[in-house]
C-alpha angles and dihedrals in degrees: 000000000000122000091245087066099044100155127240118267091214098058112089091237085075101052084049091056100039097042120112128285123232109278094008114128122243116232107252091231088059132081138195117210116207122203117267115257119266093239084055088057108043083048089058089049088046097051085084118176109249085207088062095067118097105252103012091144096057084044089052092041096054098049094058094047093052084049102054086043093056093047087046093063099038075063099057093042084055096058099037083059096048091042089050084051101053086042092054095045107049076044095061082034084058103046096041091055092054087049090052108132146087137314109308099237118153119177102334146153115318104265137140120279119226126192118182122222104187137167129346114002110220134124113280095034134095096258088054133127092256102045090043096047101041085056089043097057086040088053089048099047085054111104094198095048091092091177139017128227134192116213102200124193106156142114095206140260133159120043097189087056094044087044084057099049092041089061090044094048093050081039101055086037100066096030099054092022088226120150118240134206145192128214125189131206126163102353139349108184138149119339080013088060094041083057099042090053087074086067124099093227125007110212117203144177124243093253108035113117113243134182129018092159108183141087128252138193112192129189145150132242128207105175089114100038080054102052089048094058099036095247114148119203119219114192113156107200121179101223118037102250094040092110103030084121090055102120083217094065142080125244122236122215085247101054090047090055093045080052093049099048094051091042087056099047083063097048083051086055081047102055092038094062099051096051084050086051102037098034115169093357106075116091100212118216131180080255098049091091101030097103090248119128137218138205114264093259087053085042092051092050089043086056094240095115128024106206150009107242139128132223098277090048096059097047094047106040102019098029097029084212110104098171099090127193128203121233109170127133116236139169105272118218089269094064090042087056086049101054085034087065099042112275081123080067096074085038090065105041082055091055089042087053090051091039087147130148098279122227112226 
């Protein structure tokens, strides 16, 4: 090659002909770029601008429209179910409260009837007036029910309510002929003992506590307390004994005896029932009426209970039904949801409202 056709760096014959021999070494101020790989390339090509495409805005656009419209209607179908739920169940509220009662029995096997009375009695609760005496008439109308017994658990309340279930008792008794019974467990005191004295025979345990028959009206007063602080009550009544119950103020000597006297009418009732219910059984002593209470063995040898005995004794030996059927009335599920979600809260702003001494 002559120097008049030196050949041009830039052709590829002369990077053939200057690389690099095999085993030859490379300067360290020189570098050899290769070609990129094809999948480099074909990434670069692939990384296409969305903003490029004719009518990306109207695509966009309508993506986000068909997404708020779908969302949209997963809303409605949400509510519409929470709203059918809350239809069905205040419906089913509705219609177990209207089938509230006791047992549906209608002419059955002969067995032994129970009705519980358990815990205060008081209206409004399930040992009042209206829940007893509804299971008691259903207990009665029964052909199959061929006794009564009164399961008692209680240790008293309201005379008024007792006063109710004794006359039904009495009542049912001479209307369906049917025997009754009561049965004690724990206590039977009080309002309890004013109901089991309808029964032709009380059974007790040992050591059940029975009596207590006598009437009391409890209360606070705070007239002291209030002079002490320097609080003044100001309480404006027309007619001068209208707030002689008013825990704020204080009780005339008057206003105790007037107490007294009406305490002691219904202690008289009291008494008067028990001698009806008991009859020639009861051993009277100074301490009978006092409003004290005895075990079930006192209570035996007092006459104010015949035997010890529990519920399936008496329906096996003095019965002879064994098979014993429940009539009791008690709240249904319905009713539990309801106080549950707050219908007790009304409940309770009625009983704040008559927050009066109370008679038992």
């Amino acid at each position: 090659m002559t120097e008049n056709s030196r050949p041009d760096p830039e052709s590829p014959s002369f990077e053939a002909e200057n690389a690099p021999k095999s085993g030859s070494t490379i300067p360290q101020n020189q570098s050899i770029h290769a070609p990129a790989a094809p999948e480099i390339v074909a990434s670069k090509k692939s990384k296409v601008d969305p903003t490029d495409t004719p009518g990306w805005e109207r695509n966009t656009l309508e993506k986000l429209a068909f997404a708020s419209l779908n969302e949209q209607k997963a809303t409605r179908r949400w509510k519409a179910f929470v709203r059918m739920s809350w239809l069905l169940f205040f419906v089913v509220l509705a219609w177990m409260a209207l089938h509230r009662g006791t047992p549906a029995t209608s002419a059955s096997a002969p067995h032994t009837a129970v009705v519980e009375i358990k815990g205060e009695i008081a209206a409004g609760s399930d040992a009042s007036a209206e829940f007893i005496n509804a299971a008691l008439k259903a207990a009665f109308e029964d052909d199959g029910a061929k006794a009564v017994v009164l399961l008692i658990n209680s240790p008293g309340g309201s005379p008024v309510q007792a006063g109710m279930m004794n006359d039904e008792i009495r009542r049912l008794k001479a209307k369906h002929k049917k025997p009754v019974y009561a049965v004690v467990e724990e206590t039977c005191a009080s309002a309890a003992y004013y109901i089991a004295v309808a029964a032709d025979q009380i059974f007790v345990d040992k050591a059940s506590i029975v009596g207590s028959i006598g009437v009391l009206m409890d209360g606070f007063g705070f007239t002291g307390l209030m002079d002490k602080l320097g609080v003044e009550r100001r309480l404006l009544t027309a007619g001068e004994n209208k707030g002689f119950l008013d825990p704020f103020s204080k009780q005339t000597d008057k206003q105790r005896e007037f107490a007294l006297t009406m305490l002691n009418q219904i202690h008289q009732q009291f008494i008067s029932v028990v001698k009806a219910g008991r009859g020639a059984r009861l051993k009277e002593t100074p301490e009978m009426f006092s409003g004290l209470f005895w075990t079930g063995q006192q209570a035996i040898e007092l006459g104010l209970a015949d035997k010890l005995g529990t519920l399936e004794y008496v329906a096996r030996e003095v019965v002879k039904q064994e098979d014993v059927v429940d009539y009791t009335r008690r709240d249904n599920v319905a009713e539990r949801l309801a106080k549950k979600f707050g219908a007790a809260v009304g409940e309770g702003a009625i009983k704040a409202v008559r927050a009066l001494p109370a008679i038992r």
